[in-house]
N, C-alpha and C positions, 0 to 999 in steps of 0.2 A: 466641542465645536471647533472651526475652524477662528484659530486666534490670527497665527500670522504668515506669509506667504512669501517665500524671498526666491528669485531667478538670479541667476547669474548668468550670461553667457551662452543663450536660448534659443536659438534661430535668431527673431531682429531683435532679443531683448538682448540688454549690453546689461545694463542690472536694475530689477526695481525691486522694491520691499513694499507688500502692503499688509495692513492689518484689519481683520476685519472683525467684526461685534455679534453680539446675538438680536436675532431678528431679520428683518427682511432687508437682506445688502442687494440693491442693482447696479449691474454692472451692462455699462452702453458704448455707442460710438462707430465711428462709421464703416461698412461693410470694407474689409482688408486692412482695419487699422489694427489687429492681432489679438483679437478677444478668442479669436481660438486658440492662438499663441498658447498664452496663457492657460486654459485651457488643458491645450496639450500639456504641456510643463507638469499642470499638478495631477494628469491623469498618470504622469512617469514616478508621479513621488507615490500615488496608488497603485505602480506592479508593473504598469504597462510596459511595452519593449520600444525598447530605442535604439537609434545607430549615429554615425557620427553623421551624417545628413544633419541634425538638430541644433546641431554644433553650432555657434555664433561663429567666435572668433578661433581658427582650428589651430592657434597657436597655444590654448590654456584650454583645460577642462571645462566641462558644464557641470552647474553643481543647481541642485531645486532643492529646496529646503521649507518643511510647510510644520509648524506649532501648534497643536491641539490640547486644548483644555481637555481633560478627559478627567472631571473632579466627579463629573456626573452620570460618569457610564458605566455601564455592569459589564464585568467581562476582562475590562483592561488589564484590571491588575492579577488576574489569574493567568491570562496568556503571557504576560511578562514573567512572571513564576515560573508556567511551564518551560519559556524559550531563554530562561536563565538571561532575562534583561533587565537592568536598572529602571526605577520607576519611582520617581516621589510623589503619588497619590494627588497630583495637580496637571501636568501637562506629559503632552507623549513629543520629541523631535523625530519624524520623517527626514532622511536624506538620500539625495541619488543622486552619484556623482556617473557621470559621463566622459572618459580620458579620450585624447586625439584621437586612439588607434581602435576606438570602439570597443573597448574594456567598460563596464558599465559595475557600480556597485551601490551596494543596495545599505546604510541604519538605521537603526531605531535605538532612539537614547544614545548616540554615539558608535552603538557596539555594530559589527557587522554583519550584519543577515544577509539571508540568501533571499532571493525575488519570490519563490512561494511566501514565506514566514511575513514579508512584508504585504504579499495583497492579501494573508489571510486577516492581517490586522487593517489593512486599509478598509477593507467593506464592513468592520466593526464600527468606523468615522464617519465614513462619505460616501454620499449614492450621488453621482454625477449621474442625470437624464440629459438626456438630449432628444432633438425631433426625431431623430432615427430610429429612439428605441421606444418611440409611441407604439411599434410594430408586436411589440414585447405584449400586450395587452392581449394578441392572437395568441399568445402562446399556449399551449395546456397546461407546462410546468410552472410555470409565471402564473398564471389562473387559479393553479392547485396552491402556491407559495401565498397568493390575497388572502384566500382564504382561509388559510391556517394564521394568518396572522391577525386576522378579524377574529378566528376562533380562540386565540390565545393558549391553543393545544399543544406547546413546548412538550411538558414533562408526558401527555399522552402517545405523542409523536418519538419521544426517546423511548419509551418502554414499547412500541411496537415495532421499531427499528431494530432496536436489542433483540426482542425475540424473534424480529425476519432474519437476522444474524446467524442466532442460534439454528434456526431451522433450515438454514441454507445451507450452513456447516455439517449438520447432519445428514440432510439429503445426499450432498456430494460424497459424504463416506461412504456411504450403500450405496451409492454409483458406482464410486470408486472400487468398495467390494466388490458387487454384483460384477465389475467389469473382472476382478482374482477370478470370480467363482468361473466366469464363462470362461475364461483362459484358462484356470485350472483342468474344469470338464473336459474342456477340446485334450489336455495331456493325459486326463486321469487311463484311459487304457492302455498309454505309451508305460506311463507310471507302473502300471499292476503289472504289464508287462514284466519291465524292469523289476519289479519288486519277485514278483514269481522266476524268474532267470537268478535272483541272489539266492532268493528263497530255497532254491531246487540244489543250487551249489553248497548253501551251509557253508562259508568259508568259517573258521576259527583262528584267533589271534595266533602267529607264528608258524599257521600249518604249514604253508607256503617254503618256508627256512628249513621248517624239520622235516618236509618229506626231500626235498632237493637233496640234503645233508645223506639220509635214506636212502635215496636214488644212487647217491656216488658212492658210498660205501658197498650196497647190491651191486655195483656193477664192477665197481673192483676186486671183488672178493675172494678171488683166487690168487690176485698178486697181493694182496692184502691178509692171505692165508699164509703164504711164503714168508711173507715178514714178518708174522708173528712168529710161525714155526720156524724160522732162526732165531729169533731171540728166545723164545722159550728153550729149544735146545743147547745153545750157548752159553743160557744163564744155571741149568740145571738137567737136562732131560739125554747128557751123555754121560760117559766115564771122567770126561778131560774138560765138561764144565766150569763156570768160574766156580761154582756153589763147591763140588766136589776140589777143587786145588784148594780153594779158601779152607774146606774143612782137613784137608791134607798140612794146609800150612798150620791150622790150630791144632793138631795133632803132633806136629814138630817143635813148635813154641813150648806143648806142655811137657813133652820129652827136657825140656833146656831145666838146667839146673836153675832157681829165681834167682841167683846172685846176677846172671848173667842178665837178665832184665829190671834189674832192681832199680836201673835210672826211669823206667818207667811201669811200672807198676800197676799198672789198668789197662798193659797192652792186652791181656785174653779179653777183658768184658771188652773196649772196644773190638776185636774182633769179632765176639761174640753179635754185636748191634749189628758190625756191615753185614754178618750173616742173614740176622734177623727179616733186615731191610731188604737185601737180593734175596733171599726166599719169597717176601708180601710181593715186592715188585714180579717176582716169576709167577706167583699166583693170578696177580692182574693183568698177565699176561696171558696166560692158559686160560683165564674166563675168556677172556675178547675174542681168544682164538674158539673156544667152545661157541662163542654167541655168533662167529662167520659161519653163514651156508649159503651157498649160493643158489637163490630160489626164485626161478623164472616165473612162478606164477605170482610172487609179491611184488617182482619186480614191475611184472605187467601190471600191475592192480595200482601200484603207485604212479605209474607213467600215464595210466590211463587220467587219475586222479589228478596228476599236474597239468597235464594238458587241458583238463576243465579248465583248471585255474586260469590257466595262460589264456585260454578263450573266451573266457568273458573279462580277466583282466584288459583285453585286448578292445573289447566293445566299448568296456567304460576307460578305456586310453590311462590305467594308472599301471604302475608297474608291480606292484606287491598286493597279495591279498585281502593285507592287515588293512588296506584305502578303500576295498568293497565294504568293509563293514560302516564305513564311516557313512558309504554311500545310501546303502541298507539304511542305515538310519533314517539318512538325509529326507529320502522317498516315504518311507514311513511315516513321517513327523506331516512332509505334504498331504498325501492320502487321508491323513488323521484332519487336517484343517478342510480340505475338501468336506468332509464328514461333518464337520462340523461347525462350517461355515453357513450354512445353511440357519444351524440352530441358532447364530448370533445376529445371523440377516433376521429373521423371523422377530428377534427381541429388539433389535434396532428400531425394525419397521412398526414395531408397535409403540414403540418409544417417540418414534417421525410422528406418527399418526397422533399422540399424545400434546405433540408441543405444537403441532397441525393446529390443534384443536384452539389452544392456549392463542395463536396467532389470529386466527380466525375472532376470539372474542375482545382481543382488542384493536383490530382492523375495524369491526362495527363499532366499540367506543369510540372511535377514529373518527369514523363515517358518520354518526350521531352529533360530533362537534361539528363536523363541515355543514351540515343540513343544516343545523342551528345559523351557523354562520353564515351561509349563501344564502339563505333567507331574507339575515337583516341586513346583509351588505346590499343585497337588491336594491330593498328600501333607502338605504343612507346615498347609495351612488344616484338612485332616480330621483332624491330630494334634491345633493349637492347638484346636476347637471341640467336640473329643473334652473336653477340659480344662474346659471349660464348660459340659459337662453335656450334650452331645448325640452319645450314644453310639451311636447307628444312624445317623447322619450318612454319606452318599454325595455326594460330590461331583467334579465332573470340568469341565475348562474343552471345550469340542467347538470346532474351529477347519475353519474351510471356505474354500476359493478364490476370491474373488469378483473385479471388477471393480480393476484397482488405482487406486490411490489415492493422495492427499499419506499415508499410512500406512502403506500396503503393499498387500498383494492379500488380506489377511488378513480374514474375520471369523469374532467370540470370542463365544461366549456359555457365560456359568454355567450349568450344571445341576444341580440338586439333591434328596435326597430327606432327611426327617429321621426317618422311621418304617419297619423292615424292612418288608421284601414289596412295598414301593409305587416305581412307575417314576420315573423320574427324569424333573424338567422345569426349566426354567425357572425360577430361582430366585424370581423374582418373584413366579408362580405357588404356591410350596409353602409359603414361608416366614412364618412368621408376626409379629408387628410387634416380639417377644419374641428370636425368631430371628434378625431381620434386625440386632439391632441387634449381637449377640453375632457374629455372622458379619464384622460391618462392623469390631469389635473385632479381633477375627481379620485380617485383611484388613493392618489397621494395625499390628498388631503385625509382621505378616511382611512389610511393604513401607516401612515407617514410616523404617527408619534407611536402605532402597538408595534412597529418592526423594530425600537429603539433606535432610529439612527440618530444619530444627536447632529448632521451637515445634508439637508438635500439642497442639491446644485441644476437650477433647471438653465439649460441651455437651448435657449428659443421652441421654448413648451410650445407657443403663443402662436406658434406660425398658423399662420392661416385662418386668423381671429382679424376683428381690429372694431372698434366704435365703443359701444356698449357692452358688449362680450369681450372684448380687450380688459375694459375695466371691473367687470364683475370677474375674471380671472384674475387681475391685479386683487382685488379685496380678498378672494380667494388665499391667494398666496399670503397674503399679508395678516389674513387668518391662521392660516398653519405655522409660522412664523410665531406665533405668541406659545406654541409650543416648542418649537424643534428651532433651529438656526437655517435660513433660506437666503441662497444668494442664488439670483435670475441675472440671466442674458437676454434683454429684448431688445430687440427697436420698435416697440410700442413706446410711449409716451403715459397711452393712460396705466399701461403696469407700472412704468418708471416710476412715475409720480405717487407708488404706492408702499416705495421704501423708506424705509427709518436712513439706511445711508446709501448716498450714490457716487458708482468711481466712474470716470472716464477715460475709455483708453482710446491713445493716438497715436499718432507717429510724426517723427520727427525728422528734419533734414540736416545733413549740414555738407560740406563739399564734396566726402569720401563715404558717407553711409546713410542708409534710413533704418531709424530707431523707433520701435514699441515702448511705449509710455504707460504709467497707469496711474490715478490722479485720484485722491477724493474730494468730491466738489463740497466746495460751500454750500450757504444759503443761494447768494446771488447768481453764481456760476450753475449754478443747479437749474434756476430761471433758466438761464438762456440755453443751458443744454435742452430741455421739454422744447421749450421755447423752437430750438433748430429742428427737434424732429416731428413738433407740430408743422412748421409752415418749411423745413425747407431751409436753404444758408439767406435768403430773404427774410429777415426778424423784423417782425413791424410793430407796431402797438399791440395787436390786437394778439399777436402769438403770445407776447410776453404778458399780457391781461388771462391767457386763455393758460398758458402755463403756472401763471402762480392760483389760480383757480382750484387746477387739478393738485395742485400740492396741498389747500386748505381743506381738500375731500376730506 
């Protein structure tokens, strides 16, 4: 619950601090004295957005700072875990500070959060109502949210969420294919195309290198005959060869007496090797020259053959051969998933169909908890609003099959009537702004403690009530209050009169400003406040007879 509430520096608040208790706190005072001030302030420490408009004094920041007991709520201390925040198992501190230049920041426990992380935890505290959001009762999704909460269908509501999860993730994969497979189709004859042009070419790793290599050799081959046939004959194939001097010159060495080469002694076998060697070298010469012919018709056969290459290198824009195989593959590997994309759409779609299935039986466990529960909610709101003064009251929640959804398959709408003999419709439609607000009373009262909120905040519920239905709404609230923690805004009397504590907020003067105040009244002071908004700033006997009356209800 809401323990304590501190402003600082607020629009007209300069600074108040209050504190408030469990049970039914009213909060009153006269129209502009700043109850919505206030208000606003702790609807900023709930997420809301602010600017420096709010600012009181624009020379110091605005700071709202609101203390929550939270010893008895479920929840707290698992989201303080997950958003890595301090938490001693007793109270939570909200703050929101507000700087000159409209910098705005957001704690919890001191530490700093971001604006989401704090209203996710605010609407864990406090449900602030106002007259505005009587409208909320039209709503479908708000209609759909009563009655899951009447139904108490948490854990049935997560296991059918989870599985609409899973099966929407799935669906958009076989979308997602189905959209490859239609993109693939529209290329697959580009592709066979392609594939049959590689296909037909057969390039092989290097062919490219070794016929070029081929190609300039054939076509040199007559200067390239010249130059072998010098060296071959140079090396060996005349009289005046080096082969034949070299063996003239070992002929002359062995003629030498050995004395005369005795300093070197292995000069014949070293001769002997250089021979060896220009002999193999003039052999591998006469092959290459054996292996030249110059032969127009291989030539052509190869140039024909490159030229392929070069033309469909040319299509697929790479420069070498060896890049068409890679491409060859590339196409291949497509063409194959084409083929057989099919057969995994097929196993998917049965697998959709499976968890289809799986969704669908717990959509009706779904739909069986809500029918249970728009049943007796009927019942409990036509009893509670009976209470209120609206004795020809019809009302029924009508639930229809639709489309499913992140919710169900369900949709909920109110119908109502509040005068015998007349059809029922649309609560929107019948209800009048007196009606809606007592029905939205109602509403709260029978969902107020299954939603756990541990703070509902009604800000002028009551509009458009007043006598007897003023105060069977006061008992009302002061009803649900012995569960949950209720602080009301009225300027009724008979609600005021129906709190455990009452503050007064006003405003003050003085030569350079006007100031918002907020007060909790005594015994006495509590008289004469009922007392003023029974009769008016005229207090007579009989106000202050008629107010301490409504306090001994």
């Amino acid at each position: 619950m809401l323990s304590k509430l501190s402003i600082n520096n607020y629009a007209l608040i300069n600074h108040i601090e209050i504190e408030f208790h469990h049970g039914l706190s009213i909060i009153t005072g006269e129209t502009g004295a700043g109850k919505s001030i206030i208000l606003g302030a702790l609807s900023m420490i709930l997420g809301e957005r602010a600017d420096t408009s709010s600012i009181g004094n624009l020379g110091k920041k605005s700071i709202i700072e609101a203390i929550f007991d939270v010893s008895k709520i479920e929840g707290v201390k698992q989201f303080c875990f997950t958003h890595d925040l301090d938490f001693d198992d007793s109270q939570i501190i909200l703050r929101r500070e507000l700087s000159t230049i409209g910098r705005s920041r957001a704690f919890i426990n001191d530490t700093p959060v971001s604006l989401q992380i704090l209203k996710e935890l605010a609407i864990k505290l406090v449900d602030i109502h106002s007259q505005y959001q009587n409208q909320l009762i039209s709503d479908s999704k708000y209609q759909l949210k009563i009655i899951d909460s009447i139904a108490e269908n948490h854990n049935e509501l997560v296991m059918y969420k989870t599985q609409f999860k899973k099966y929407v993730e799935l669906r958009n994969k076989i979308l997602k294919i189905k959209s490859q497979i239609s993109s693939s189709r529209e290329n697959e004859e580009f592709l066979k195309f392609q594939f049959d042009q590689l296909n037909r070419l057969n390039p092989k790793m290097g062919e490219q290198r070794d016929l070029e290599s081929k190609l300039e050799i054939l076509s040199n081959a007559e200067s390239i005959k010249d130059e072998l046939g010098f060296i071959t004959s140079t090396l060996k194939d005349n009289d005046n060869s080096i082969i034949s001097q070299l063996n003239a010159v070992k002929t002359s060495v062995n003629k030498l007496n050995p004395e005369i080469v005795s300093a070197d002694s292995d000069i014949k076998h070293r001769i002997e090797s250089v021979l060896f060697e220009l002999k193999d070298i003039s052999e591998t010469f006469s092959d290459c020259l054996s292996g030249i012919n110059f032969d127009p018709t291989l030539i052509a056969k190869i140039d024909s053959r490159l030229n392929n290459i070069y033309e469909i290198n040319r299509r697929f824009k790479v420069e070498d051969s060896d890049e068409l195989l890679v491409i060859k593959e590339e196409i291949e590997r497509q063409l194959s998933e084409i083929n057989t994309s099919d057969e995994d759409l097929i196993e998917l779609e049965k697998e959709l169909k499976n968890e289809g299935v799986k969704l669908k039986e717990l959509a009706n466990i779904l739909t069986e908890t809500r029918k249970i529960a728009a049943s007796r909610f009927s019942e409990e709101l036509m009893s509670e609003a009976k209470h209120l003064g609206m004795q020809n009251i019809k009302f029924s929640v009508v639930m229809s099959q639709g489309k499913m959804g992140f919710d169900g398959q369900d949709n909920v709408e109110f119908i109502s009537t509040f005068n015998k003999n007349q059809e029922m419709q649309p609560i929107s439609k019948v209800a009048s702004g007196g009606e809606m607000s007592r029905i939205m009373l109602c509403v709260k009262s029978i969902v107020g403690s299954k939603m756990q909120m541990p703070t509902i905040i009604f800000d002028e519920i009551d509009t458009g009530v007043s006598g007897d239905i003023a105060d069977r709404m006061g008992e009302m609230m002061r009803r649900i209050s012995s569960n949950i923690q209720v602080i009301t805004i009225t300027h009724l009397p008979q609600v005021a009169s129906k709190g455990l504590y009452h503050y007064k907020v006003y405003k003050s003067d003085d030569e350079n400003t006007t100031t918002t105040n907020i007060i909790q009244l005594t015994e006495n002071k509590r008289v004469m406040e009922l007392a003023v908004m029974l009769s008016g700033s005229q207090i007579d006997e009989a106000a202050i007879l008629n107010a301490q009356s409504l306090l001994k209800q």
